[in-house]
C-alpha beads as a LAMMPS data file, in Angstrom:
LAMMPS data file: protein, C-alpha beads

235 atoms
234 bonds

1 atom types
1 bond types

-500.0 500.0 xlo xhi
-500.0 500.0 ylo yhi
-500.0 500.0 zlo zhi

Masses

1 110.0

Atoms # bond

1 1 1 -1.050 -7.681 -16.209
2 1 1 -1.075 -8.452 -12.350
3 1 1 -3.912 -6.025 -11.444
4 1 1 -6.507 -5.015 -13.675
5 1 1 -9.414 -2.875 -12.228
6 1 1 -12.464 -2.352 -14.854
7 1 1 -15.254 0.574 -13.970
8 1 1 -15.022 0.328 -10.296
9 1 1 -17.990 1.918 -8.498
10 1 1 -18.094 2.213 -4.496
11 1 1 -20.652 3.239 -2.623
12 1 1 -21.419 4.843 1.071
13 1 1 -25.347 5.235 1.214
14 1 1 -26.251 7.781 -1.067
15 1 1 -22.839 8.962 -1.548
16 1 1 -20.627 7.557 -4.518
17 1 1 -16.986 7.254 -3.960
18 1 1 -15.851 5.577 -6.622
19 1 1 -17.199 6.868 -10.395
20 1 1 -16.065 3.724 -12.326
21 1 1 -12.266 4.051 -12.002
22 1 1 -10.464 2.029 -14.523
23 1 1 -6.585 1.048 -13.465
24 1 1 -3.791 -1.427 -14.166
25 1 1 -0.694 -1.695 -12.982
26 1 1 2.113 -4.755 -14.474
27 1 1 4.293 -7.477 -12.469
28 1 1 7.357 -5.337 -10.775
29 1 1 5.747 -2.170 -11.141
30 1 1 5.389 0.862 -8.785
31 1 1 2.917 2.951 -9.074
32 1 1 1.784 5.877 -7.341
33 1 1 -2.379 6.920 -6.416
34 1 1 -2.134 10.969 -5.990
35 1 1 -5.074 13.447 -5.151
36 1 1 -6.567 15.774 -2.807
37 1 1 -8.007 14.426 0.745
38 1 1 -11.157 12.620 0.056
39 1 1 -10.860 11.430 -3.361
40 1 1 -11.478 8.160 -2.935
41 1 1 -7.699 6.771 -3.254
42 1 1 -7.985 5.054 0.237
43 1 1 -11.479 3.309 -0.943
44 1 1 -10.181 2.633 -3.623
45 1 1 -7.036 0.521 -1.790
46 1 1 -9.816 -0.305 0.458
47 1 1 -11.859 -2.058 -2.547
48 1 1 -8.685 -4.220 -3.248
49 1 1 -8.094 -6.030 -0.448
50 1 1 -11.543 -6.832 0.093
51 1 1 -12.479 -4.245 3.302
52 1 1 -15.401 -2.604 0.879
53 1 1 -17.333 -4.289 -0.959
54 1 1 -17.528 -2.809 -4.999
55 1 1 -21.689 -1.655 -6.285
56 1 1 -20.171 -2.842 -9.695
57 1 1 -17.222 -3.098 -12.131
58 1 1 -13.989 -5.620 -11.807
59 1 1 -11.322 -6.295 -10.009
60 1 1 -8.863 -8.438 -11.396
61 1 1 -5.417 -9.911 -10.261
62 1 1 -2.803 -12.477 -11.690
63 1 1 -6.039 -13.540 -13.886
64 1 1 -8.765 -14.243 -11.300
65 1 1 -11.587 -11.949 -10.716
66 1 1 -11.531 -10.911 -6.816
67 1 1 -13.839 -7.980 -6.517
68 1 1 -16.272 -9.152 -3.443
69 1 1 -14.169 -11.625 -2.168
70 1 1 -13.547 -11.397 1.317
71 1 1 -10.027 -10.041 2.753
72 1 1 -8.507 -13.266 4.030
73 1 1 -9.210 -14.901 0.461
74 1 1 -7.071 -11.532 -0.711
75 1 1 -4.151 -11.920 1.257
76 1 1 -3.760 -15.672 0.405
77 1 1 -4.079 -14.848 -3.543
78 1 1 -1.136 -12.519 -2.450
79 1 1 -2.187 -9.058 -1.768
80 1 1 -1.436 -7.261 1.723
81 1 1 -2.222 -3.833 2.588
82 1 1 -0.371 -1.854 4.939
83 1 1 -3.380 0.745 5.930
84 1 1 -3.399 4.072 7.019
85 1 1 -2.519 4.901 10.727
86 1 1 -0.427 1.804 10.832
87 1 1 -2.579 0.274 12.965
88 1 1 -0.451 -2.171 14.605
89 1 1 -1.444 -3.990 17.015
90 1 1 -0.336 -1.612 20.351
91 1 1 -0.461 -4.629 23.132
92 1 1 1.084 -6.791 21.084
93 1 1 4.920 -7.234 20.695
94 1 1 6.583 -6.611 17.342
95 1 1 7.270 -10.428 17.432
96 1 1 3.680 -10.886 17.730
97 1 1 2.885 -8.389 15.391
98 1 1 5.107 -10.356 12.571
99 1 1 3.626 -13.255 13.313
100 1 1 0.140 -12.075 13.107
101 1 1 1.144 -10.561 9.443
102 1 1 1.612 -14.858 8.849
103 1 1 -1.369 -15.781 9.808
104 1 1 -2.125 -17.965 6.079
105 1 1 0.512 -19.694 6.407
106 1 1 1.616 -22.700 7.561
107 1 1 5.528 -23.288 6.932
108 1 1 6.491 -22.616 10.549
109 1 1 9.967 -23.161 9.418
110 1 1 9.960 -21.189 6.502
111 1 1 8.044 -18.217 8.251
112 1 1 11.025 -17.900 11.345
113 1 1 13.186 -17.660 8.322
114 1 1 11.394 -14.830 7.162
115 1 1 11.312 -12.798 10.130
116 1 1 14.983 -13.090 10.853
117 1 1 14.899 -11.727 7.087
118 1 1 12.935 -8.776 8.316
119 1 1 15.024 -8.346 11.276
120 1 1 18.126 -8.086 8.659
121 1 1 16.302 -5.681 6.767
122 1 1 14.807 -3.538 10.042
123 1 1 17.491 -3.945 12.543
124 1 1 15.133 -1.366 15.136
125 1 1 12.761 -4.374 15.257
126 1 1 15.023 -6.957 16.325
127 1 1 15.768 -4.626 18.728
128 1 1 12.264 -4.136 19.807
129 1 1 11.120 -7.559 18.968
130 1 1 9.832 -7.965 22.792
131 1 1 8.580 -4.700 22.934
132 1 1 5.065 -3.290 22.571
133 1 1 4.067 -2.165 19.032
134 1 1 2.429 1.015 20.462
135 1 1 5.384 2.316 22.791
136 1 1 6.982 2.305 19.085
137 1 1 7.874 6.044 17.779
138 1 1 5.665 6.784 14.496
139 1 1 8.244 5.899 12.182
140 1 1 9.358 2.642 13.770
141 1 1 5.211 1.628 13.894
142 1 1 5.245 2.232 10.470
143 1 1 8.526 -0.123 9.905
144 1 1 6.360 -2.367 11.864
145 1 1 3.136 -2.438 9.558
146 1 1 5.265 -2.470 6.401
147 1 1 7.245 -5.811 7.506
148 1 1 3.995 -7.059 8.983
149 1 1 2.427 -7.103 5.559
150 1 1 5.497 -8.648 4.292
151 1 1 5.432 -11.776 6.171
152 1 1 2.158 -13.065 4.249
153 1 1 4.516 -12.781 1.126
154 1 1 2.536 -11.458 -1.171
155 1 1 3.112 -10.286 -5.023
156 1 1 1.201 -6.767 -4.538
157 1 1 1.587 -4.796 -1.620
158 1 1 -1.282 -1.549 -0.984
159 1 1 0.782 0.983 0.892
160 1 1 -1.592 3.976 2.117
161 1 1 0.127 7.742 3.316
162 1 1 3.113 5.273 4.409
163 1 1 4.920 9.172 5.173
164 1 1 1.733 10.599 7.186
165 1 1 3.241 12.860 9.969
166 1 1 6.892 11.346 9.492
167 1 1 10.042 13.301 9.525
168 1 1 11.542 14.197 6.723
169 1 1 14.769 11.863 7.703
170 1 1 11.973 9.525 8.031
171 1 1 10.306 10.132 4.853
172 1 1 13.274 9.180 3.121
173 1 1 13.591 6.107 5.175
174 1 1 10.443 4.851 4.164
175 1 1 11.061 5.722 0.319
176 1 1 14.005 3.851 0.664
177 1 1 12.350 0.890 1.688
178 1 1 9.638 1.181 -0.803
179 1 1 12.380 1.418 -3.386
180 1 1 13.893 -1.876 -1.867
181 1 1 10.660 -4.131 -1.499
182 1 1 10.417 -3.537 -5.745
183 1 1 14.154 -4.588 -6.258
184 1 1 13.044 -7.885 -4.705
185 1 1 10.429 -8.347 -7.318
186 1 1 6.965 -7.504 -5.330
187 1 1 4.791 -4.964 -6.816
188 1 1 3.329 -1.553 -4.925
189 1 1 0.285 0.210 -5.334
190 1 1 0.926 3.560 -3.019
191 1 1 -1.308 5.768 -2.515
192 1 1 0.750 9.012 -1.010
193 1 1 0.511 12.914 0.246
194 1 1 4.305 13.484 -0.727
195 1 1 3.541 13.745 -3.947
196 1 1 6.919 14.868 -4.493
197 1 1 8.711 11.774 -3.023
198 1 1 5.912 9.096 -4.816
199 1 1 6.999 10.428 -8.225
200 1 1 10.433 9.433 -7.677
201 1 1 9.698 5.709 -5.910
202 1 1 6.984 5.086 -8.754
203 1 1 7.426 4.870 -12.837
204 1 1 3.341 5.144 -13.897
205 1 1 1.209 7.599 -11.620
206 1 1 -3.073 8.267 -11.720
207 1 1 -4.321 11.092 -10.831
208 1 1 -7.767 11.161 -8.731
209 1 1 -10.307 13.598 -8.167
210 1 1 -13.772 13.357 -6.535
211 1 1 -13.149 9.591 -7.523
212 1 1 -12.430 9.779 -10.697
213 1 1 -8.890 8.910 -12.899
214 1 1 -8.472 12.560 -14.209
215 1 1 -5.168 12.305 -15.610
216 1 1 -2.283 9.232 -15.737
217 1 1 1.095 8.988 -17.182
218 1 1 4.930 8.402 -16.078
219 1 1 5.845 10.040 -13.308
220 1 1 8.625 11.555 -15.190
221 1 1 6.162 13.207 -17.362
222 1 1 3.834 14.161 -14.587
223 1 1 6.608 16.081 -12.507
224 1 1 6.925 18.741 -15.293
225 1 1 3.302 19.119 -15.798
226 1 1 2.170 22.418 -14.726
227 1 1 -0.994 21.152 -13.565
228 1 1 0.181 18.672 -11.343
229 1 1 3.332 21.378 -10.297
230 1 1 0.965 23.711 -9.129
231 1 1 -2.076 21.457 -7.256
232 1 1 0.572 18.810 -5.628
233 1 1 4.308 20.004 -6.226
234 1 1 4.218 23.670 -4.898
235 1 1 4.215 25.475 -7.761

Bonds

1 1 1 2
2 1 2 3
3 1 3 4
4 1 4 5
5 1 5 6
6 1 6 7
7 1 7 8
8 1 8 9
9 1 9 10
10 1 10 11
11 1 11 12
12 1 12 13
13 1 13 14
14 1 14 15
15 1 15 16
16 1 16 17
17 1 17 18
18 1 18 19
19 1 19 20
20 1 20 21
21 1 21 22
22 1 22 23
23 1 23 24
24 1 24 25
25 1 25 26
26 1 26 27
27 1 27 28
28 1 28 29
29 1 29 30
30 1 30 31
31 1 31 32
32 1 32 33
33 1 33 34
34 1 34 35
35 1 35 36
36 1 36 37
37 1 37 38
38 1 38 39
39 1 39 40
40 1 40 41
41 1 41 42
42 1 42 43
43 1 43 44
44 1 44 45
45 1 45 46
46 1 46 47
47 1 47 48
48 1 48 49
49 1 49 50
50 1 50 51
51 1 51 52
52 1 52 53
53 1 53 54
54 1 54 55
55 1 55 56
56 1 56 57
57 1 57 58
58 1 58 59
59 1 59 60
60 1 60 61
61 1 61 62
62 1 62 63
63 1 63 64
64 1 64 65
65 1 65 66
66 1 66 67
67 1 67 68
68 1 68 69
69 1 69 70
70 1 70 71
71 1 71 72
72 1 72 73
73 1 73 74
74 1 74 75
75 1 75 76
76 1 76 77
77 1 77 78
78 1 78 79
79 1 79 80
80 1 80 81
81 1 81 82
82 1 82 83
83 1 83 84
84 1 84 85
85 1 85 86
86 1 86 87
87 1 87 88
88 1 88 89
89 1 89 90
90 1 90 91
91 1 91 92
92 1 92 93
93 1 93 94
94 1 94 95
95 1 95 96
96 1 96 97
97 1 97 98
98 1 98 99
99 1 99 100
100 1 100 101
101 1 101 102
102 1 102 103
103 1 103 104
104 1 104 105
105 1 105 106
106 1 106 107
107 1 107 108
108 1 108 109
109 1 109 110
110 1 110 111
111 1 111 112
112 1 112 113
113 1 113 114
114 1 114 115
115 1 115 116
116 1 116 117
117 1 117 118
118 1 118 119
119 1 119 120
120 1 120 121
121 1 121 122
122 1 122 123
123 1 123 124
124 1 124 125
125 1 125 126
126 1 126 127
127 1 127 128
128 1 128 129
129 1 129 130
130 1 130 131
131 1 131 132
132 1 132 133
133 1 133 134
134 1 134 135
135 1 135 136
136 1 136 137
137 1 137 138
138 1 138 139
139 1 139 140
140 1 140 141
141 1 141 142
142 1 142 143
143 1 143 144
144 1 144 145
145 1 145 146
146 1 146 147
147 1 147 148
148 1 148 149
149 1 149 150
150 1 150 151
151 1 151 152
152 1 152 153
153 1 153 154
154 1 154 155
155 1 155 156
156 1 156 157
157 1 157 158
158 1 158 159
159 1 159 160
160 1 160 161
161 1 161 162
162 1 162 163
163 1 163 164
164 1 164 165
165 1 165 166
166 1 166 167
167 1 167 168
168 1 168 169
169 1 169 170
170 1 170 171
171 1 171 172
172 1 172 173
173 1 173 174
174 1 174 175
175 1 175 176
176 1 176 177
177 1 177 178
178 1 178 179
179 1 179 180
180 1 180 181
181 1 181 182
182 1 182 183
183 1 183 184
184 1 184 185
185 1 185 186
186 1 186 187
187 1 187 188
188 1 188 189
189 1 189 190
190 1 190 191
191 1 191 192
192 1 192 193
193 1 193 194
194 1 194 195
195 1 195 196
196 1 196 197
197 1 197 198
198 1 198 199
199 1 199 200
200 1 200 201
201 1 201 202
202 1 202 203
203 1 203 204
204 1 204 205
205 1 205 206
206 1 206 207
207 1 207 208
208 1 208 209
209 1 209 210
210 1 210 211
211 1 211 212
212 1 212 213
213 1 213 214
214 1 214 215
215 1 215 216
216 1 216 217
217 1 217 218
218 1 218 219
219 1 219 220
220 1 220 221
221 1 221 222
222 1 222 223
223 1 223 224
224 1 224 225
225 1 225 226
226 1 226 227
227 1 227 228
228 1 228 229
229 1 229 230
230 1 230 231
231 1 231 232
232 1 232 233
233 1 233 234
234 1 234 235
């Protein structure tokens, strides 16, 4: 199992976000975090990679415990998370902004490689390469933050609303590229709105509510449960 999480808690103050959530997800896999607006799936990508720290329970990945450990020590064990918002860095160039996303790493050669891979695979970034990140349209920031958090290589990427406010043209665009990343081997934890468009990308789906796993299965089995038809498919 690459990721194994074990009765995660998370707390803010008083206020407990994460009711011991229990989750794994194998080498290769895709799989998809759905749930209403503040039900802890963004914590809970949050907890991962290291940004809040866990009250108690396990985290787990490739066989080493990580729960506490700070972010940097994450992303060189080979998790990256492309957050919410993007968040690129707006003053930066995309250049800059790909070689910030290589920050571990020291195989100067072997990193320029990698971004003229990225520039294969996004051909608007080449073309923006000495451009700003935030004079970017939504869609090509998010191309942005996806490739960043490919050039630390890592084995599990955390995507979080990767669609948020996206066109449907770009919706698709994205869902193809989460559908390519897998083909190339790395795993994806997503954690999505478009409920609708995760269950296709992803093969094993958890359901969260007032953070809590409620209900998990294949995504093929999900999509024709009435439940999950009527709260996140539209009926």
């Amino acid at each position: 199992m690459l990721l194994e999480v074990s009765d995660l808690r998370v707390h803010y103050d008083q206020l407990e976000a994460l009711k011991g959530v229990c989750m794994e997800l194998e080498e290769g896999a895709v799989i998809v975090l759905i749930g209403a607006n503040g039900a802890g799936k963004s914590t809970m990508l949050r907890t991962i990679s290291g940004l809040h720290k866990p009250t108690s329970g396990q985290i787990w990945f490739h066989g080493k415990r990580i729960d506490g450990a700070p972010p940097e020590s994450i992303v060189a064990e080979g998790i990256a998370h492309v957050p919410e918002g993007r968040r690129v860095f707006p003053y930066m160039t995309v250049y800059e902004n790909l070689r910030m996303g290589s920050y571990i790493r020291k195989d100067t050669r072997e990193v320029n490689k990698d971004i003229e891979m990225i520039y294969q695979d996004f051909p608007i970034l080449k073309e923006r390469a000495k451009q700003q990140a935030g004079k970017l349209s939504g869609g090509e920031q998010q191309m942005l933050a996806i490739a960043r958090a490919l050039m630390s290589k890592p084995r599990l990427v955390l995507m979080d609303e990767p669609t948020l406010g996206l066109s449907p043209l770009m919706v698709k665009t994205v869902a193809n590229i989460i559908t390519g990343i897998n083909a190339r081997g790395t795993s994806i934890l997503l954690v999505e709105q478009n409920a609708r468009m995760a269950l296709r990308v992803a093969r094993w789906a958890y359901v969260m509510e007032t953070g809590r796993i409620t209900l998990e299965g294949s995504t093929g089995d999900l999509a024709k449960d009435e439940r999950i038809k009527k709260a996140y498919l539209g009926g």
